[in-house]
N, C-alpha and C positions, 0 to 999 in steps of 0.2 A: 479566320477572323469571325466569320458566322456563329462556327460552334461556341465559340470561347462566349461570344455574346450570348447564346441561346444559352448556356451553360450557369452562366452569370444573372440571367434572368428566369430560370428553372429555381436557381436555390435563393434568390429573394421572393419568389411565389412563395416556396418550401414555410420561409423563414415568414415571410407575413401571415401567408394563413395560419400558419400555427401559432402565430404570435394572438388572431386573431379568437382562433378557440382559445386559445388555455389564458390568455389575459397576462401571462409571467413570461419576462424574457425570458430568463432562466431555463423555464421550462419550456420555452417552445428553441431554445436551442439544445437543449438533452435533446428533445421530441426531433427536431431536425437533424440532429447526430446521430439517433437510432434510425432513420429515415433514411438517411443519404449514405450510412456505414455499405449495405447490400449494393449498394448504384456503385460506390467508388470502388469497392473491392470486387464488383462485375469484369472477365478477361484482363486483369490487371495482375495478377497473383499467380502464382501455379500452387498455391496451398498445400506446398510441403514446411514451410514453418510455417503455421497456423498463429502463434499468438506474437511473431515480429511484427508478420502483416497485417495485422488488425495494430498491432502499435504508430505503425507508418501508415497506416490507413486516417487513424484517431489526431496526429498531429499535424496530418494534411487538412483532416476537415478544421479543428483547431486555428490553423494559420488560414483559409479560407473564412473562419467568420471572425476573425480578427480581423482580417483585410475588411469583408464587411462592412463594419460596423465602425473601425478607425478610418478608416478613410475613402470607402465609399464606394459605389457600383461603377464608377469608369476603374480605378482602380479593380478591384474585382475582377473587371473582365481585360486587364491588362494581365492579372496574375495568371487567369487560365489560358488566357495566352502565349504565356510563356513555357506553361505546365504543357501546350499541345505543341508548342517550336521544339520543347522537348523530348517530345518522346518520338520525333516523326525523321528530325535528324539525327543521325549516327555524331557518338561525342568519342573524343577517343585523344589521351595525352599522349598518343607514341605518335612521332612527328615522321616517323618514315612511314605512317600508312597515306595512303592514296590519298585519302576526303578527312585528313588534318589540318588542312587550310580553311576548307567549311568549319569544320570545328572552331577554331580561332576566330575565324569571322564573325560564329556566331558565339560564342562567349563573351568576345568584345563589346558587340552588338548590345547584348542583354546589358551588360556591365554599363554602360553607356546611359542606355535607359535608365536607368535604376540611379545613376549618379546623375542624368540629369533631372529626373523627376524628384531626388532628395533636396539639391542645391533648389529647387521650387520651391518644395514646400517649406526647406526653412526659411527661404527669404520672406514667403507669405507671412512664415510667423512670428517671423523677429519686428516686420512693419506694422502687422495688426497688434501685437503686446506692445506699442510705444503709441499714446495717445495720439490723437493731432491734435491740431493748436483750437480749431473748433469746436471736438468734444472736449475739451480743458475749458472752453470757453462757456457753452452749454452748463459743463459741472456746477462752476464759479456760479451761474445766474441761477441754477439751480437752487445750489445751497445759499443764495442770498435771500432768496424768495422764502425757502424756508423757514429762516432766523428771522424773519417780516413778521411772521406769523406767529 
């Protein structure tokens, strides 16, 4: 849980100071994908297909500041969380090996999460897109005050 956090607050340092020099998102996310490409493909690869791994490298970092940026650093560090649950347990769909029930558990697990953190955030959005009776109300005095004038 540490790492994922330390992990998650490494590449929002990454991503702000760079945002900070260069003034362009744009550019301080290119800047931050050429920065983080060496760190993510560090002991990860055995670099016998060199340009897959740089592909699967480029749409990890891709989905990392997408999480970012849509939905934000506790996300973030749930996602590398899940990216270190993965690579630490053994996955395996043949049900006659031994640690096929870990497996299960944790696919569930994840599944679980991810369905219960979806059904969140659409409820969050479907109540904040429907005004309340107060901001309607606000509006209304709003635009009266204006046509006063």
């Amino acid at each position: 849980m540490l790492r994922a956090l330390q992990n998650a607050l490494q590449l929002v340092c990454i991503v702000v100071f760079l945002r900070i020099l260069v003034r362009r998102i744009w550019l301080a996310l290119l800047l931050g994908t050429v920065v983080t490409v060496p760190v993510a493909m560090s002991g990860t690869f055995a670099a016998e297909q060199l340009a897959l791994e740089i592909t699967i490298t480029l749409f990890g970092i891709a989905l990392v500041f997408f999480v970012l940026f849509r939905f934000g650093l506790l996300a973030l560090m749930v996602t590398f969380y899940t990216f270190l649950i993965l690579e630490v347990f053994p996955l395996t769909t043949d049900i006659a090996r031994p640690y096929a029930g870990t497996s299960l558990v944790l696919l569930l697990a994840i599944a679980s999460v991810a369905a219960y953190g979806f059904t969140r955030r659409a409820a969050t959005s479907i109540s904040s897109a429907v005004p309340s009776s107060t901001e309607t109300t606000h509006r209304r005095q709003l635009n009266e005050s204006s046509r006063k004038r």
